[in-house]
N, C-alpha and C positions, 0 to 999 in steps of 0.2 A: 504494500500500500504506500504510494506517494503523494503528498498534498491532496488528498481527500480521493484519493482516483483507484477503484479497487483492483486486487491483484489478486484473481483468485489463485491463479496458477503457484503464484509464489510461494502464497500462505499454503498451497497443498503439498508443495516440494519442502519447504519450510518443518510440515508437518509429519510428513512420512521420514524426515531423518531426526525427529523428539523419538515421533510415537512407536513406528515403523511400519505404519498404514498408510495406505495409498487411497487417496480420496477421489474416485471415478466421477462422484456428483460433485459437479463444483457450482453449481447453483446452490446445491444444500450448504454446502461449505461456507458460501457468499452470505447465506443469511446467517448461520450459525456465529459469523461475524458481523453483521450489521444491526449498531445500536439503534436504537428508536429516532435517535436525533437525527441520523442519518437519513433513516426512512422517511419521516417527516420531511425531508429535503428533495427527496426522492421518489416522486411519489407511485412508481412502479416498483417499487423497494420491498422485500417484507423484513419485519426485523427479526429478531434473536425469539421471541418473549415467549413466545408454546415452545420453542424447542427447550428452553430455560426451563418450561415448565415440568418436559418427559426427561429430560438429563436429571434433574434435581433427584428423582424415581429414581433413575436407574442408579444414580451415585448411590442413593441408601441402600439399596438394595443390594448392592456389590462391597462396600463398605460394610452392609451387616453382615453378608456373609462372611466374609473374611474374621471379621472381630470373632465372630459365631464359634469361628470353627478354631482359630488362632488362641482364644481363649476360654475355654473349655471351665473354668473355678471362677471364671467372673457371674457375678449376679446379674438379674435383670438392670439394675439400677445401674452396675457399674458399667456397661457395655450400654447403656444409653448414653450416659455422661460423656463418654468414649467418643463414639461417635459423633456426640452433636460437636466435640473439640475437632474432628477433621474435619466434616461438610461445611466447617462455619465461613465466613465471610474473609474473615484473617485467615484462616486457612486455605481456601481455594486462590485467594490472592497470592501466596506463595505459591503456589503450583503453578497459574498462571505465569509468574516470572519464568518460574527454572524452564517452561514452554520457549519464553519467548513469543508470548502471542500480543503483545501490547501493539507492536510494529505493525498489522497487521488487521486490527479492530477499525471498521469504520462508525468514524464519527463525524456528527453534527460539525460545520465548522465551529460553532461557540463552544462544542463540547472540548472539541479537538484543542483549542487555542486557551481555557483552562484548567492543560492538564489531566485530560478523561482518560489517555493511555498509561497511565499509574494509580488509577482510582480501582484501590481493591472492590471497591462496590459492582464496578462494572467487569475488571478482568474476572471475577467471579462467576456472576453470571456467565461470559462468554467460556467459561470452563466448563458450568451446566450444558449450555447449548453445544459443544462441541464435544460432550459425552453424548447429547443425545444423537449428534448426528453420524455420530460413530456407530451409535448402536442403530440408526436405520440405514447403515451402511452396510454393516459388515456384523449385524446381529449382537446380542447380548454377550456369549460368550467372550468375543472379542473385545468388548467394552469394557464386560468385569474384568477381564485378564489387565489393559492397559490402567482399571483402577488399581488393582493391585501391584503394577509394578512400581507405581508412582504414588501411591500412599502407604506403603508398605510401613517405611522406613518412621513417614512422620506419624502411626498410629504406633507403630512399635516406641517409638521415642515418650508420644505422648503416654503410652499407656506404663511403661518403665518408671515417668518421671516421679522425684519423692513427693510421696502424700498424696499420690492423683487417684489411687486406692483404698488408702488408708485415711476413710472419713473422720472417725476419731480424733485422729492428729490433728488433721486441717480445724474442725471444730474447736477443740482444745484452745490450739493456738488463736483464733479468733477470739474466744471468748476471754482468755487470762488477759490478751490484752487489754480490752476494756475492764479490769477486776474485777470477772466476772470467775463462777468454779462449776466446773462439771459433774454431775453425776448419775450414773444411769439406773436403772431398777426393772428388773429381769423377771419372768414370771413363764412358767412352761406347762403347757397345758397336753392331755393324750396318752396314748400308750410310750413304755421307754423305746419301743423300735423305731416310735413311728410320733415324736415329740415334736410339737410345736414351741419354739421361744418369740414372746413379746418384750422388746426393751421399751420404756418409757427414759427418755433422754431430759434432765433439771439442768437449770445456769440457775445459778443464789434461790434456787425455791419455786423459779418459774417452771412449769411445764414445757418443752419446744416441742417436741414430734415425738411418734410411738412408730416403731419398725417389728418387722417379724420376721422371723429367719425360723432353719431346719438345725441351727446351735445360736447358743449364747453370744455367740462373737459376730456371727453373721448377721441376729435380730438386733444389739448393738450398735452395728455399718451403720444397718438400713436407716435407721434411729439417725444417726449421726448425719446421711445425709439427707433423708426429711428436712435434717433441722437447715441444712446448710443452705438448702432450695430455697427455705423460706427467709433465710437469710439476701441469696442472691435476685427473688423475686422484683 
């Protein structure tokens, strides 16, 4: 793309030595890169916006699997958390970069001229639409395989990093520092094979959140991040 003038071809040569797919539709491609502003300007144009919309699908759904199967002792709770940490806006804006798709995004002249080919808002999005146009390319399998070669690394990092697991701790540390003290209180209900535990999670007397888990440590977590949601809400 040069001064507002599109390249489909480029962005597809461009593309196939990231991703190592060859984009036969280059109409598809043309819109999977064309911002709204653009369109607007253009008006035989279409933009990104539905394909934004089936990419975003297919990302979670290639992303959960992966977490799914990658982390076998994570809980519901914590393989949500996970996940919403890669699909997020700061995150597809990285991925974006290391693409190299910014060069390549058509925009509005007004968009173009403050900056829009660094705005993680929008390489974001052109990340979705450029999952979905892979996937009506070249079908799902190939889609989820290019998610997982390229978010491997930053789910594995995020899901590694200290305390991204261990709600407790993160809680903990929130609350000591406003001089606040934690305590939890445990209660197990059921047969011993087959026991239910509810933590009820206190700061100085308050009540925050009630979790439940198949142990003590795990009904606890849950406890802990209840409270943490309701903290981040």
């Amino acid at each position: 793309m040069t001064g507002g003038v599109p390249d489909s071809q480029a962005a597809a040569d461009h593309l196939e030595e990231v991703l190592g797919l060859r984009f036969n539709d280059l109409s598809l491609l043309e819109q999977a890169l064309t911002h709204p502003s653009y369109a607007s300007e253009h008006s035989r144009c279409s933009d990104y916006q539905r394909l934004e919309f089936l990419g975003d699908a297919v990302l979670e759904l290639a992303v959960t699997h992966y977490i799914y199967e990658e982390y076998p002792d994570a809980t519901e709770g914590e393989l949500t958390l996970l996940r919403a940490a890669v699909v997020s806006e700061p995150a597809l804006g990285l991925i974006a970069e290391a693409w190299g798709i910014g060069a390549f995004v058509l925009l509005g002249r007004g968009e173009d001229l403050s900056g829009g080919r660094d705005k993680h808002s929008i390489l974001s999005d052109v990340v979705e639409s450029l999952l979905a146009a892979i996937f009506l390319e070249a079908g799902f399998d190939r889609a989820e395989q290019i998610v997982r070669d390229h978010w491997a690394a930053m789910i594995n990092e995020r899901a590694g990093a200290p305390g991204h697991r261990d709600y407790k701790t993160r809680l903990q540390e929130l609350l000591v520092a406003s001089g606040r003290t934690v305590a939890y209180e445990v209660v197990d209900e059921g047969p011993q094979h087959a026991k239910q535990f509810t933590a009820i999670v206190h700061a100085s007397g308050e009540t925050l959140a009630t979790g439940t888990g198949t142990s003590k440590k795990r009904s606890e977590q849950e406890a802990a991040r209840q409270a943490l949601e309701g903290f981040e809400a």
